[in-house]
N, C-alpha and C positions, 0 to 999 in steps of 0.2 A: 941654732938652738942645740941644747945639751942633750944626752940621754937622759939626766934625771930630770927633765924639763917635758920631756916626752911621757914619762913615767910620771910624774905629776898631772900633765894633762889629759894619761889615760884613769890612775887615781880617781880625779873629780869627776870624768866621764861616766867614769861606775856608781859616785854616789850620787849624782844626780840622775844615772837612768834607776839605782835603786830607790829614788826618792819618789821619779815618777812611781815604779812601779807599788810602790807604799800607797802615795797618794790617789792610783786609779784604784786599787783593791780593798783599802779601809777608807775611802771616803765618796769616790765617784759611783764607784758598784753600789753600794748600799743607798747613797740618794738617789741613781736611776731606778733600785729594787722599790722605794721609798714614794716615788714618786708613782711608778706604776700602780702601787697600791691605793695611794691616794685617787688613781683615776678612775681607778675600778671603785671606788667607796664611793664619786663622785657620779659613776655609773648607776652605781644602786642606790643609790639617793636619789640619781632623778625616774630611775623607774618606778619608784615608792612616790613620787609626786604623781607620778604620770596617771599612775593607779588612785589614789587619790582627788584629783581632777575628774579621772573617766567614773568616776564613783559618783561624785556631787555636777557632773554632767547627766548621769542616768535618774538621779536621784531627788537631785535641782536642793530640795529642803528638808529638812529631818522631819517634817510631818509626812509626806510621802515615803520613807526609807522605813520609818514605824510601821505606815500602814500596810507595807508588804513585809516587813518583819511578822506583824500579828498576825496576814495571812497565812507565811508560812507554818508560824507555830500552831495556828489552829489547822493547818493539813498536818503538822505532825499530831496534832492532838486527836485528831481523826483516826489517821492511819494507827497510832499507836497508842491507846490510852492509858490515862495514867496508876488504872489498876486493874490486876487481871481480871475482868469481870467475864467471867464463863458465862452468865445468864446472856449481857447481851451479845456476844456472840455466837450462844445456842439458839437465839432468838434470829439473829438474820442466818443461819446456819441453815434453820428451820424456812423463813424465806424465800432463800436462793434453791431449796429443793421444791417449794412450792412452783416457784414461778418454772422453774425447767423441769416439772412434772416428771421427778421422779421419785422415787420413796427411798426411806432411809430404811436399812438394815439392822444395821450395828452403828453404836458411835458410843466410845465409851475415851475414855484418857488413857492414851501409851502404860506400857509397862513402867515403864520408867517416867509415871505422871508428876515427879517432883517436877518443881516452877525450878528450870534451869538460869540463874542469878548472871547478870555481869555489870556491867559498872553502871550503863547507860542506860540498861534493856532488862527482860525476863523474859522467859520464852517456856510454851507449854507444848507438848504433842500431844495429838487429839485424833486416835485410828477411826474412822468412819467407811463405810461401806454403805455404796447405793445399788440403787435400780432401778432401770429404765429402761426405752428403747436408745438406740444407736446415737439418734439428736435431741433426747432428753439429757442424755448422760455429757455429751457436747457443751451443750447448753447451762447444764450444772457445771462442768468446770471452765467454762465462758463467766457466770457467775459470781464462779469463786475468785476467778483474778480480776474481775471487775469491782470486788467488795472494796467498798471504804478501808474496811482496816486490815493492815499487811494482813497475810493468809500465805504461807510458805508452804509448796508443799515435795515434801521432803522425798516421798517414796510414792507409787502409784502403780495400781495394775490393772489393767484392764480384761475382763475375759466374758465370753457368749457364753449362757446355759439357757437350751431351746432357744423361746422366740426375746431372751429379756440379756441385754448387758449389763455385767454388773462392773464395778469401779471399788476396788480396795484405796484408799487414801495415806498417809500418813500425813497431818496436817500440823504445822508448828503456826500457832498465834502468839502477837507480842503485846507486855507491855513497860511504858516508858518511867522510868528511875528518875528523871532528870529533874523531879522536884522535890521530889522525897527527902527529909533531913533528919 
C-alpha cells in the first residue's frame, strides 16, 4: 500500500466516525430523549387510570358519588351559608351561652364590621365578651368550635376579676359566594 492509500483510508475513517458522531447526536440522542418522554407520558397516563379505577372502585355508581357529593355540599352549606345572616348566628350565639351558662357582656361587630369579600367566601368579625365561672367559660368556647357553622376565632383573652372569668373574643363568621351570580 501507498501513502496516499493510507491517507485515503484515514480520510474515510474520519468521515465515517464524523458520520457516526452526526448520526448519535441529531438522531439517536433526541429518540432516546423522545422516547423517555413518551414513558413518563405513558407513566401519567396510567396513574390517571389508576386514579380513576380506585374512584369508581370506592364509588362503584354515579348514584352513590351524588349522594356523598350532596352530603358534602350540605356540610358546606352548613358550615358556611350562603348569606351572611347575623340573626342566625346571633341566635345559636345566644344558645352556646345558654347551654355553658355564662352571660354575655358586650358583643357588638369589629371596628372594622365591613363584610370582608373574596372570591369563594365573606367573612365578618364579631368582638364579644363573656362571663362565667372557670368551666362555664370552658364550656362556652367547647361550644363555639363545636358549632355547625365555621366560627374562627381570631384573637382571645382570657382574665379573673374576683370570683368570675371573663373571655374577650374576636370572632370572624363566614359566608359562602359559590352560588351567587
Amino acid at each position: 500500500m501507498k501513502k496516499k492509500d493510507y491517507k485515503n483510508i484515514g480520510i474515510c475513517l474520519g468521515i465515517v466516525f464524523a458520520w457516526i458522531l452526526i448520526l448519535f447526536f441529531c438522531a439517536y440522542r433526541p429518540y432516546i430523549g423522545s422516547v423517555e418522554k413518551l414513558t413518563q407520558e405513558i407513566a401519567e397516563s396510567d396513574l390517571a387510570i389508576s386514579e380513576v379505577e380506585s374512584f369508581w372502585q370506592e364509588y362503584g355508581e354515579k348514584v352513590k358519588y351524588k349522594e356523598k357529593l350532596n352530603n358534602n355540599l350540605n356540610i358546606l352549606e352548613e358550615k358556611m351559608p350562603k348569606d351572611m345572616t347575623e340573626n342566625d348566628f346571633l341566635m345559636n350565639l345566644n344558645e352556646m351561652t345558654q347551654l355553658a351558662n355564662v352571660q354575655i357582656i358586650s358583643l357588638n361587630p369589629s371596628e372594622s364590621s365591613k363584610v370582608k369579600q373574596a372570591e369563594k367566601y365573606s367573612a365578618k368579625d364579631w368582638k364579644i365578651c363573656v362571663k362565667g365561672d372557670y368551666f362555664s367559660v370552658l364550656a362556652f368556647l367547647r361550644q363555639l368550635n363545636l358549632s355547625p357553622r365555621l366560627i374562627v376565632i381570631k384573637m382571645g383573652e382570657i382574665y379573673r376579676e374576683s370570683d368570675y372569668v371573663f373571655c374577650k373574643l374576636t370572632l370572624q363568621i363566614y359566608s359562602a359566594n359559590y352560588n351567587k351570580k
